[in-house]
C-alpha positions in Angstrom: 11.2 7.4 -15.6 8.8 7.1 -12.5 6.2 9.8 -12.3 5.6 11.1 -9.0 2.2 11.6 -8.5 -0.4 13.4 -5.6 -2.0 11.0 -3.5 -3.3 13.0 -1.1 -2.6 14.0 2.8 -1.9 12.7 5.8 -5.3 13.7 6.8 -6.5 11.1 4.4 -4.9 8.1 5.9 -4.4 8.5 9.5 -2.2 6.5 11.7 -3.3 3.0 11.5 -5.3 3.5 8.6 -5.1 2.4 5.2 -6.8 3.9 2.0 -6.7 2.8 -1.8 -6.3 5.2 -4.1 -6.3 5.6 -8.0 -2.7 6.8 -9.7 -3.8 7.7 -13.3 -4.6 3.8 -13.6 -2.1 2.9 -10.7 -4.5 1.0 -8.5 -2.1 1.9 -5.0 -2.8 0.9 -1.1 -1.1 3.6 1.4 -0.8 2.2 4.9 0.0 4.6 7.9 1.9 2.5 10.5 3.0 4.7 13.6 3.1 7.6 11.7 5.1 5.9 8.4 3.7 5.8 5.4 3.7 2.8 3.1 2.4 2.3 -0.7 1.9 -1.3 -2.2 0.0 -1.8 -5.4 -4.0 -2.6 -4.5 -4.0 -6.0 -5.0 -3.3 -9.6 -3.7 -0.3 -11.4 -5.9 -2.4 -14.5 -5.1 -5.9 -13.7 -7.1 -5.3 -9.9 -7.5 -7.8 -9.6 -4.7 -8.0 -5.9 -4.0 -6.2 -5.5 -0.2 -7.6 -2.4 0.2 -11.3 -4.9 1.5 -9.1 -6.6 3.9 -8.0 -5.7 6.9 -4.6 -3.9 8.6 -4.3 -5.0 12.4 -1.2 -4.8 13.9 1.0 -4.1 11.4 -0.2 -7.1 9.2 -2.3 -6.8 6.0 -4.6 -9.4 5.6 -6.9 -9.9 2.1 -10.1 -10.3 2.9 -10.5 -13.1 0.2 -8.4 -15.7 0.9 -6.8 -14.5 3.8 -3.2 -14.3 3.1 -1.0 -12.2 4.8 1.6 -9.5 4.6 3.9 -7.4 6.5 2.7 -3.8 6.3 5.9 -2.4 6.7 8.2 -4.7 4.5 5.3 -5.8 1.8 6.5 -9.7 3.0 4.3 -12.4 2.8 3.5 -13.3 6.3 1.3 -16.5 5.7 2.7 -17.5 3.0 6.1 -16.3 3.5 7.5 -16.8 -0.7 5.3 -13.9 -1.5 5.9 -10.2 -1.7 3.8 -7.1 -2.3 5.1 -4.8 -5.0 6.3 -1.5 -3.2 6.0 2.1 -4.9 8.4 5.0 -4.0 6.6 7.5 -1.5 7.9 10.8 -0.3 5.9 13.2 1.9 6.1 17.4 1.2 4.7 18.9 3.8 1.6 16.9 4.7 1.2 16.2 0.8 1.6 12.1 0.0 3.5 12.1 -3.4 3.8 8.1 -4.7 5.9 7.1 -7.7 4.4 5.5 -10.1 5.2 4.9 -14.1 8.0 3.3 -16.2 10.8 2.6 -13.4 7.9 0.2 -11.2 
């Protein structure tokens, strides 16, 4: 069963922001798009690139190493389109960011 676990407030990843944090191990990237929130796992499924050192413009995550892309929103590969970011569970309390992390991943 998925843990949720704190990972911190809105204040910490304002709109059009993103911010990496670390889930008891759980290396996780929150992305605030227009007021929604996001969570991917911190890393590229090219080279395991951390995308947290790239770049969110426009609703598209680019890694800073190789430049691949991804839809923020979706967690679809943009440039190339066969890949996909692996999504977490997130649900908001207040202005507390709970993500789900654990077994059920």
């Amino acid at each position: 069963m998925a843990a949720w676990l704190f990972a911190g407030t809105l204040d910490d990843v304002w709109e059009g922001e993103m911010c990496a944090v670390d889930l008891d191990g759980a290396e996780v990237l929150l992305c605030n798009l227009d007021g929604e929130l996001f969570a991917y796992e911190d890393r590229c499924p090219h080279l395991a690139n951390p995308l947290s050192q790239g770049d969110l413009s426009e609703g598209v995550l680019t890694c800073a190493a190789h430049e691949w892309q991804f839809d923020a929103r979706s967690g679809h590969g943009v440039n190339p389109a066969s890949v996909c970011l692996h999504r977490y569970p997130l649900r908001l309390d207040g202005d507390r960011i709970f993500v789900g992390v654990g077994e059920d991943e």
